[in-house]
C-alpha positions in Angstrom: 8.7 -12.8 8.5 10.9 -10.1 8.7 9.8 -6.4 8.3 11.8 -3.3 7.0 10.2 0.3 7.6 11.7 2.9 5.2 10.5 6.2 4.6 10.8 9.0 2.1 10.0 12.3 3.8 9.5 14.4 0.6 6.3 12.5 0.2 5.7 10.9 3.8 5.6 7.8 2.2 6.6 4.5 3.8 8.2 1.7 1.9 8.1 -1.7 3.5 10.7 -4.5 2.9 9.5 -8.3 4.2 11.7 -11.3 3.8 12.1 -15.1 4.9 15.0 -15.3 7.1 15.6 -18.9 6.1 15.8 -18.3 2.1 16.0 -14.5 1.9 13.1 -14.2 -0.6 11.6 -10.6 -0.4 9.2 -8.5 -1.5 9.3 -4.8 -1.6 5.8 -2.8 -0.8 5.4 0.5 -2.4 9.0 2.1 -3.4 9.4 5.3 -4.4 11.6 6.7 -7.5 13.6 8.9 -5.9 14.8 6.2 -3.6 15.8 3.7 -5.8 19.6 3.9 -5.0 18.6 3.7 -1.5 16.4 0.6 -1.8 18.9 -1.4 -3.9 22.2 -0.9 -1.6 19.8 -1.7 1.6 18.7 -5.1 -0.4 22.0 -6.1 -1.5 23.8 -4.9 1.9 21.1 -7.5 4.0 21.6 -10.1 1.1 17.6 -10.7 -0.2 16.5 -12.2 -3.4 13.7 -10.1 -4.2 10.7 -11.8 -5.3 7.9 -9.3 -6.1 7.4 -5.8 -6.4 4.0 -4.7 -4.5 2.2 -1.9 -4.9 -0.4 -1.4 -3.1 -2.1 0.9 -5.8 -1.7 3.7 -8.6 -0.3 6.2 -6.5 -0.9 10.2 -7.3 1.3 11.7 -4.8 4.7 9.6 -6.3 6.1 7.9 -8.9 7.0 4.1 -7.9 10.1 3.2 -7.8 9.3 -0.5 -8.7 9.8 -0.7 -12.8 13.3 0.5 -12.3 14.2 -1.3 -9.2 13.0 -4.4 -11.2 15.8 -3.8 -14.1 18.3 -4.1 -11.1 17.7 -6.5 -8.8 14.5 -8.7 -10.3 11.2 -9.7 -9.3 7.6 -9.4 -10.4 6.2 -6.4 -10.3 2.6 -6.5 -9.1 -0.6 -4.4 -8.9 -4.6 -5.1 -8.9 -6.4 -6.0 -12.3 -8.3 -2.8 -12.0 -5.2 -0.9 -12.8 -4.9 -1.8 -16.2 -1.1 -2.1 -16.1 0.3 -2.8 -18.8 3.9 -2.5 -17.3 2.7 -4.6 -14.3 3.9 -8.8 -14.5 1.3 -9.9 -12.5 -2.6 -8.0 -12.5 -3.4 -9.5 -8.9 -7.1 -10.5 -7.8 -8.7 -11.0 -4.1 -7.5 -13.8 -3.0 -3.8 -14.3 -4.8 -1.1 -15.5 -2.9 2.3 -15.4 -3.4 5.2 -17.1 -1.1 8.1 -16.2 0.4 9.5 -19.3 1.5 6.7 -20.8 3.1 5.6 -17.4 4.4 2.2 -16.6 2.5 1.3 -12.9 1.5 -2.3 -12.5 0.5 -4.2 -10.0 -1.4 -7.4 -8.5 0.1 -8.9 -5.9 -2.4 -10.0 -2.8 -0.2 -10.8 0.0 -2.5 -12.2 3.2 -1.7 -9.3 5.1 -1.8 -8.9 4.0 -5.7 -10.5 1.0 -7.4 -7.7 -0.6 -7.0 -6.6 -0.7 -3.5 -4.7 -3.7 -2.7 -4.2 -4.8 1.5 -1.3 -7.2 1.6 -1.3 -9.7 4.5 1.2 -11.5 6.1 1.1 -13.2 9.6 0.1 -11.0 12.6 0.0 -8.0 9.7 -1.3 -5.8 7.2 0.1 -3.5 4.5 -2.9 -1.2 4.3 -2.1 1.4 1.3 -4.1 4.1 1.6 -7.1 2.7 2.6 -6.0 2.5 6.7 -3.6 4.7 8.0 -2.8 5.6 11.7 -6.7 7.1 12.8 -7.4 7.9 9.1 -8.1 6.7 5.9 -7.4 7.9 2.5 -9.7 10.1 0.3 -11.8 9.3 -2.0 -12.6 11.6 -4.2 -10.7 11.4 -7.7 -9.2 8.0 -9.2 -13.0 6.2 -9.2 -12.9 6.2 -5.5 -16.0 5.8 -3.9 -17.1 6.6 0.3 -19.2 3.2 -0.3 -16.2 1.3 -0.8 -13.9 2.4 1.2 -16.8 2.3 4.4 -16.8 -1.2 3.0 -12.9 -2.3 3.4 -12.6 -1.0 6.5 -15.6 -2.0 7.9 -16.6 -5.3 6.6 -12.4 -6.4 5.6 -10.1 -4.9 7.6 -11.6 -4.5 11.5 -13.2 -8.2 10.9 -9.3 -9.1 11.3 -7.6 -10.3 14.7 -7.7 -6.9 16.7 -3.6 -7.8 17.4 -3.4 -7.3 14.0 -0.7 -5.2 12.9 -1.4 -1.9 10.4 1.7 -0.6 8.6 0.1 2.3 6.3 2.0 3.7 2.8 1.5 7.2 4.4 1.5 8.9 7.7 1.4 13.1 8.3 1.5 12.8 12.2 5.1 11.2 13.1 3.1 7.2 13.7 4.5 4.6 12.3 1.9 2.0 13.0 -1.2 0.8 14.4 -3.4 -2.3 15.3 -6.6 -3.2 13.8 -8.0 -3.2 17.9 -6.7 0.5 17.9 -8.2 1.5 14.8 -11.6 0.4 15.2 -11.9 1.7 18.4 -10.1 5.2 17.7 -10.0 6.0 13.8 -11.4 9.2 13.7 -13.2 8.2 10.2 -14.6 5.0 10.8 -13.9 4.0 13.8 -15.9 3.2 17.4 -18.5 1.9 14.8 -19.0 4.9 13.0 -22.4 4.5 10.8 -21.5 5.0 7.3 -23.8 8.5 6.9 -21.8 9.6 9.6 -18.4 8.2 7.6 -19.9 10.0 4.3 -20.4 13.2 6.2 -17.1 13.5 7.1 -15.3 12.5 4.1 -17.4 14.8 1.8 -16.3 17.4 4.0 -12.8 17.5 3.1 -12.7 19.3 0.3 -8.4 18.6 -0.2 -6.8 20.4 -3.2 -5.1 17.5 -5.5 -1.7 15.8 -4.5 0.8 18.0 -6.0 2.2 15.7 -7.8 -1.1 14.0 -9.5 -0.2 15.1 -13.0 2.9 13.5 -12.9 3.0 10.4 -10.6 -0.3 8.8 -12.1 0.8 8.6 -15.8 4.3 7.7 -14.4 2.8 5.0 -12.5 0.7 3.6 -15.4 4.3 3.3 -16.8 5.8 1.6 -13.4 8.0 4.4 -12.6 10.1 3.5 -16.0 10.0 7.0 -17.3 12.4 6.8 -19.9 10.6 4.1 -21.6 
């Protein structure tokens, strides 16, 4: 499998492209609106059939750029049940799989972050979302997140994978790009070096973050895909 690391540095947001070399099929991870234009000449220029749209949840610091990437090019846009899409063509469960070629992509539901925290997993890697990032994790406060959870999917779903594994995050605020699963359990300053979770709680209640600044646009324009002039 192929992997594509884009980034949009309004929003520190990284958008992933992953193909089959053999048949081209692709799947975009977590596009943002703004670059749309940018997405579609990169897809065209390497020559991908784009299968599915992933999101890896309801985003409240952008707007996805998947509804209107899926006018142009195609695919099936996809985000977890818990969502509530109704834009969405696919309301994905733990446990889905979809194929590129014969590569698999599977869906691990890791909320904490939201409800509706999808991981996707390829071979030797992980699209974590917000739930992992580079020696963090993301909040929990607002959009039904929950410390519980999120102790949970780190804990209990994501460092029971191979420690080689991978970790490409949707955000990072440091300048790293990725991470392993060996790393993070070991030096996540959250949950890591098996932090118990009342220490885990402790610190995440301590935050106390003002709101993304754009929450009051990018969630409604995410229930909507990102198709904002429908």
């Amino acid at each position: 499998m192929q992997i594509r690391q884009l980034f949009d540095a309004d929003t520190w947001t990284y958008t992933y492209l992953i193909w089959d070399e053999q048949t081209r099929e692709a799947a975009v991870i977590d596009s943002v609106l703004e670059k749309v234009d940018r997405d579609e000449t990169h897809i065209r220029e390497l020559g991908l059939n784009v299968k599915y749209l992933l999101e890896t949840h309801i985003h409240a610091d952008h707007i996805t750029g998947a509804g209107p990437l899926r006018k142009r090019i195609g695919g099936q846009l996809v985000v977890h049940k818990n969502s509530e899409s109704e834009c969405a063509d696919i309301l994905a469960v733990d446990g889905d799989e979809f194929f590129l070629g014969t590569q698999r992509v599977g869906v691990l539901h890791t909320p904490g972050h939201t409800n509706n925290d999808i991981t996707y997993q390829i071979d030797g890697a992980v699209f974590t979302g917000d739930t992992l990032m580079v020696r963090d994790c993301g909040r929990t406060d607002f959009q039904l997140g929950s410390n519980e959870a999120m102790y949970h999917s780190l804990t209990e779903i994501l460092f029971q994978l191979p420690e080689d594994t991978m970790v490409f995050p949707a955000h990072d605020y440091r300048g790293f790009t990725q991470s392993t699963i060996g790393e993070e359990k070991q030096f996540n300053q959250r949950a890591g070096n098996q932090k118990s979770y009342q220490d885990f709680s402790t610190i995440m209640d301590a935050m106390n973050l003002p709101n993304p600044k754009r929450i009051d646009i990018a969630v409604p324009g995410n229930l909507k895909c990102g198709d904002l002039d429908d």
